[in-house]
N, C-alpha and C positions, 0 to 999 in steps of 0.2 A: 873349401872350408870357409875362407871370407865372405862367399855368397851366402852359406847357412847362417854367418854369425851374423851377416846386415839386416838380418830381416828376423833373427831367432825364431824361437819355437813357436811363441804366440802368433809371429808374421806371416809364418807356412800355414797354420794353424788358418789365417785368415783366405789365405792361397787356395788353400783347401775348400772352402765356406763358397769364395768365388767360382770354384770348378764347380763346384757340386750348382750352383746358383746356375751357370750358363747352361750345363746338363738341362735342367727343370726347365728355363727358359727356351731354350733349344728344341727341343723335346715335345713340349707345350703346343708351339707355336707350328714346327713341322708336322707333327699329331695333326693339330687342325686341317694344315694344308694338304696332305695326305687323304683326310675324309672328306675334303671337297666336295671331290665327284661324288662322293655317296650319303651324305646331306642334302646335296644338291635333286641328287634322283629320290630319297628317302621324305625329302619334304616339298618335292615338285615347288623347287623356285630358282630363280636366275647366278646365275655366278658372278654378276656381281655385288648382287644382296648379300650373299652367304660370304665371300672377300672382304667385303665390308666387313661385315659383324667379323668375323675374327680382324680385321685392321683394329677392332673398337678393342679387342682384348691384347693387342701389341701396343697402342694407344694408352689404357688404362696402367701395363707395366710401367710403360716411359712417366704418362705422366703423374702414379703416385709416389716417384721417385724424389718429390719436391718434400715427401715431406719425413724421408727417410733420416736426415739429418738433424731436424728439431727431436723426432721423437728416440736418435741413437743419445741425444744430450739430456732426455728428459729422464729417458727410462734403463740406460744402457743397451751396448752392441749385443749383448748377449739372450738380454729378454725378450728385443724385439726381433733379433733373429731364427729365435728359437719360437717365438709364437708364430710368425710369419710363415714359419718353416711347415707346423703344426695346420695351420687353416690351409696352404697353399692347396697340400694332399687330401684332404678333409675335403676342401670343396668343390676338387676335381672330382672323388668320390660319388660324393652327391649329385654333380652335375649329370652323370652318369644313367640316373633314377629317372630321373625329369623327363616328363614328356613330349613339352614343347622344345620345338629349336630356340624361339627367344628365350623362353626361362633359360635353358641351357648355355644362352651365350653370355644371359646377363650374370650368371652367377662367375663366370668367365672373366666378365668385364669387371664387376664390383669389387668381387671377392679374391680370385683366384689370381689374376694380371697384376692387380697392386701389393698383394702378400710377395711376388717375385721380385717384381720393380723395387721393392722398398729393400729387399734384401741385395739385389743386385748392387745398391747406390751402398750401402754400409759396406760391403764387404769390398769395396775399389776402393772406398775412403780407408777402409782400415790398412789396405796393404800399399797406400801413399802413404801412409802414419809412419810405417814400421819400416818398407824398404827405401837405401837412399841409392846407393851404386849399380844395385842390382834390382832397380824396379821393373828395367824392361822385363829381365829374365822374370822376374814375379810373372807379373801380366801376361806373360807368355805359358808361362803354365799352368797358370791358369787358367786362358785360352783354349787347353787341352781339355778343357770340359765340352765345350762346342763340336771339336771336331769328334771326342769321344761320341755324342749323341748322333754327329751326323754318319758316322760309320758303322756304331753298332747298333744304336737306338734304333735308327730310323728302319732296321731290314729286320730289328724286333717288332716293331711296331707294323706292318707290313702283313708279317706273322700271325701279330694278334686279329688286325683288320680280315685276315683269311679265315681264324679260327672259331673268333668272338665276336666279330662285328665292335662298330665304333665304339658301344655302349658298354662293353666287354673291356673292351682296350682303355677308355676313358676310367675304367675300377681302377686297371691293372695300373695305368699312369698315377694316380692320384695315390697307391702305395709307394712309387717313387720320387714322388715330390715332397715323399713324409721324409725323406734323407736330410732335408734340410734343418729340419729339428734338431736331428743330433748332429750336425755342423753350429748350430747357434750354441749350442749348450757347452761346445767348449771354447767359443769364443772367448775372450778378453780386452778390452781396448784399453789403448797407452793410458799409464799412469799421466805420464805428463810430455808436452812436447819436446820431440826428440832435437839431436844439435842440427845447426845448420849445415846443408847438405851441397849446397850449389842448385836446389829446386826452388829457389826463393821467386816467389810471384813476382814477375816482371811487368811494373807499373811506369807506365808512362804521365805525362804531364796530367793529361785527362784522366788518365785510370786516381792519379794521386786526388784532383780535382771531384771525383765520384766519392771517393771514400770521406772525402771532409765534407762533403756535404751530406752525407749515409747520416755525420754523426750532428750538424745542425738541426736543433731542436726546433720544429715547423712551428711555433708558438704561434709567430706572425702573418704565418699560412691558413690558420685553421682559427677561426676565435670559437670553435665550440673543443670544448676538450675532450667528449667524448671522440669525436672524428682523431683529434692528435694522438689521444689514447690506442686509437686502433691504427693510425698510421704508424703509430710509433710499434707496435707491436708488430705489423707485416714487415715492415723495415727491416729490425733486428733481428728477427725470426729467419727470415729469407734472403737475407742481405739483397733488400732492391739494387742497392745503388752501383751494383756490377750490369746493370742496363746502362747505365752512361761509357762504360768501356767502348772502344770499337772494337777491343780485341776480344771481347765477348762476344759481340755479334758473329764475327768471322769465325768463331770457336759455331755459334749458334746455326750460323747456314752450312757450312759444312757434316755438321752433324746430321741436322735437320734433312737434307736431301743424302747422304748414304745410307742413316735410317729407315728413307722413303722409300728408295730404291731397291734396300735387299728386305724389305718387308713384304715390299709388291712380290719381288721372286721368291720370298719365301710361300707367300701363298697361292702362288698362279703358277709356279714351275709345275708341278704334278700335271695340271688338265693341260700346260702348255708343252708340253712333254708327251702326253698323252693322247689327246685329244685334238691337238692344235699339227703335232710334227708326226704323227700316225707311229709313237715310238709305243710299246708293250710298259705296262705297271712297273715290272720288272725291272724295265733297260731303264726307266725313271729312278727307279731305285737305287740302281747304280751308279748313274749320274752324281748323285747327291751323294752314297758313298766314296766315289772319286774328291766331289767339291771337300768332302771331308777329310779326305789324305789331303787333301792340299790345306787346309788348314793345318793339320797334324804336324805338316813337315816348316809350316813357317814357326810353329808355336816352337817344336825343338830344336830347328833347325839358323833359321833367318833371327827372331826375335834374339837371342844370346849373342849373334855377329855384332849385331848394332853394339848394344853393350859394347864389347872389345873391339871392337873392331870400330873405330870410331873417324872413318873415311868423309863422313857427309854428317850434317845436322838431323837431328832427328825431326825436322820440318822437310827435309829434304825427302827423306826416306818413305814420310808419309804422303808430299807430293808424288811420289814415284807410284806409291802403293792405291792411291786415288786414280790416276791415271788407267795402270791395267785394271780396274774396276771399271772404269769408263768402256774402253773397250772392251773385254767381256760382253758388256751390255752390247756393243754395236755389233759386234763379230757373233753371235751368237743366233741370231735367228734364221742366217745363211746358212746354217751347216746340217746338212741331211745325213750324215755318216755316224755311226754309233764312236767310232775312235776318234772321232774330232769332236764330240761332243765330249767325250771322256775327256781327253786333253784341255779342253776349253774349260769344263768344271773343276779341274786342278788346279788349273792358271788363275782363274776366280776366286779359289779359298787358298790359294795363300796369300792374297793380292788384298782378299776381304779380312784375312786372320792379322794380315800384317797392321793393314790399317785399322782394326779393334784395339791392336795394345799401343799402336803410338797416338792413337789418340787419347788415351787415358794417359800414358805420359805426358803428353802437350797439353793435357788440362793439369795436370799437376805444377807443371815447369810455369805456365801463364799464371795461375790463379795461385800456387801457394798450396801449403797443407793447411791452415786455417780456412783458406778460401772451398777450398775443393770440394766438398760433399754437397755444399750449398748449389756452386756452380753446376755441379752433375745435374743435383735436383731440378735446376730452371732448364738445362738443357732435354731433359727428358720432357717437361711439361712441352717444351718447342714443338720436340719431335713429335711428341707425341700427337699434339693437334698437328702439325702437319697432317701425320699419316690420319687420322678422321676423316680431314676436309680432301684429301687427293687419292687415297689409296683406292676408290672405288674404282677408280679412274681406269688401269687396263683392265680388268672384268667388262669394262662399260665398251670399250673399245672392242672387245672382242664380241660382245653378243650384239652388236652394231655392224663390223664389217666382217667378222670373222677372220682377223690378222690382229697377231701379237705381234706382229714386227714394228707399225707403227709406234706402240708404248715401250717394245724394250727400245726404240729410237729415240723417244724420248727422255728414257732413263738416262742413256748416256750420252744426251746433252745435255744436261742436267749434273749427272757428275761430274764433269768437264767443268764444272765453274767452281766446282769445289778445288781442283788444284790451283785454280789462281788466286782463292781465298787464303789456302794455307801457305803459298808463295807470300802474299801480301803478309800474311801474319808473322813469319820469321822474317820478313824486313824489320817490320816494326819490334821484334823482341833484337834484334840486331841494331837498331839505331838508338833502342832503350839503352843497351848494353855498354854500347858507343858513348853514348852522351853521358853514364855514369861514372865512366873511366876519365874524360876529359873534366 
């Protein structure tokens, strides 16, 4: 009962909004990786042109998420959720019709990724607003929307691709992304900021140093006023002055390469699986339904321990949770056995589930409920150019040497430096801590 009262109606309410968001998102983005191969032979071109262009509509989510937060203040949670919701399905629909693969991606890329993106960024902001004790547990079931699509979506979608072909399936998707509409519609966002929780943005000497400069007026900077005009407008708008942080940054690389990594596997697993380890559609499928119990069982299972169970730091937890993502990546391209690949895509989503919700925690804990939506927003624009400029990158490798092992090797060494980012980071919120007590 004290879980339901921290977060009330409106909070679940927003829980909700987020499940249904990662669903669509989810959903979306494995859709695409799923018709790979049959794009790929439908439009006689390379696998990693077609990787590409959908990285460009994983890309477009991430980065119209910068501007999720101006337009949740301008217009409300509720209006922009609910239109978001409206075009997401809309113009999957249409994408559908289109003849060309580019027109198809770009309606993809323009339309459909940032209608996600923008709701994915409102609905994390809303349920830091509303829950304080029990955010992990939010975020976690939340989370349950992910694994939902990757267990039952994906062997739907599967279905469709057998029955309807892509073109078929991209209708049938585009009436499920219209759910999102009636999650915005019953939105609400906080009256007013809720009491202090113990999530209070931990600012360091520089983080303090960033914000009084955020609000020094560049008169002296700029002697034409139109320039100050719009400096002053990007500033306040997007709160620049969270790039002077270093604990921004470490929030920013870390993000920026697990982003990179499970984008790449989201779109390459299928022909890597298929094509690459001589595995059947099918046993791919599987696979991915496995990655999805294991998501399933951190969201109900792992995610609530933290909460109570409160053994190790929530930096700690998500070093831990970074780690088995690293490995995954390494141990994975060794293994030729259907049951160790099962086991290994277990071990990976709840390793990947775990570290989705405490990293939305640890943007909450670092940055503040005031700070948070803004922060998502820049970290999404990161990521998202990240995945643009590199994601082509094993496709590229693979139609070169004919080996995925070299790029999932990369991946996770690559993940690997993300545990000693978030190591460095809860020093620094630990010496913050330190120094405000003394």
């Amino acid at each position: 009962m004290d879980t339901l009262r921290d977060g009330g109606l409106h909070g679940w309410i927003a829980v909700l909004g987020l499940f249904t968001t990662k669903v669509a998102v989810s959903t979306t983005l494995k859709g695409l990786g799923m018709m790979l191969p049959t794009l790929q032979e439908q439009f006689l071109t390379s696998t990693w042109l077609i990787g590409w262009m959908v990285a460009f509509v994983d890309a477009g989510a991430q980065i119209s998420g910068i501007l999720a937060t101006p337009l949740k203040d301008r217009f409300g949670a509720r209006t922009v959720l609910t239109i978001s919701g409206l075009v997401a399905g809309s113009s999957m629909a249409v994408a559908s019709f289109l003849p060309s693969l580019y027109a198809t991606i770009s309606v993809f890329v323009v339309v459909t990724g940032p209608a996600l993106g923008i709701s994915r960024v409102i609905t994390k902001n809303l349920i830091g607003n509303y829950f304080n004790k029990s955010i992990t547990l939010a975020y976690g079931m939340a989370g349950l929307g992910a694994s939902f699509a990757f267990v039952a979506v994906v062997p739907l979608i599967q279905l469709f691709l057998d029955t309807y072909g892509w073109r078929g399936t991209m209708l049938l998707l585009g009436g499920l992304l219209l759910h999102l509409g009636v999650c915005g519609a019953l939105t609400i966002s906080p009256a007013a900021p809720l009491s202090q929780d113990g999530y209070e943005a931990a600012r360091t000497i520089e983080d303090q140093e960033a914000i009084l400069n955020d609000k020094v007026q560049p008169n002296n900077r700029f002697s034409c006023s139109c320039l100050t005009t719009i400096y002053s407008f990007f500033r306040d708008t997007f709160r620049l002055g969270l790039f002077s942080s270093i604990s921004f940054w470490l929030v920013v690389f870390t993000v920026c390469v697990w982003r990179m990594t499970y984008s790449a596997w989201i779109i390459y697993f299928v022909q890597y699986s298929t094509v690459y380890k001589d595995f059947t559609l099918e046993d791919a499928s599987q696979f991915i339904v496995s990655y999805g119990i294991g998501r399933l069982t951190a969201c109900v299972v792992i995610s609530p321990l933290v909460d109570s169970v409160q053994v190790v730091s929530t930096y700690t937890w998500l070093a831990i949770a970074q780690l088995l993502v690293a490995v995954y990546y390494a141990v994975d391209p060794w293994l030729i056995s259907y049951w160790a690949m099962i086991a290994n895509a277990f071990v990976f989503g709840n390793a990947f589930s775990l570290s989705s919700v405490l990293i939305d925690v640890a943007t909450k804990k670092v940055f503040g409920k005031e700070q948070m939506g803004h922060a998502m927003g820049l970290l999404g624009v990161a990521s998202g150019s990240t995945s643009l400029l590199l994601l082509y990158f094993p496709g590229l490798i693979y139609d070169t040497i004919g080996d995925y092992t070299v790029a999932f090797s990369l991946m996770a060494g690559a993940q690997l430096l993300t545990v000693a980012a978030v190591l460095w980071l809860h020093w620094r919120q630990q010496s913050h801590r330190s120094s405000s007590k003394s």
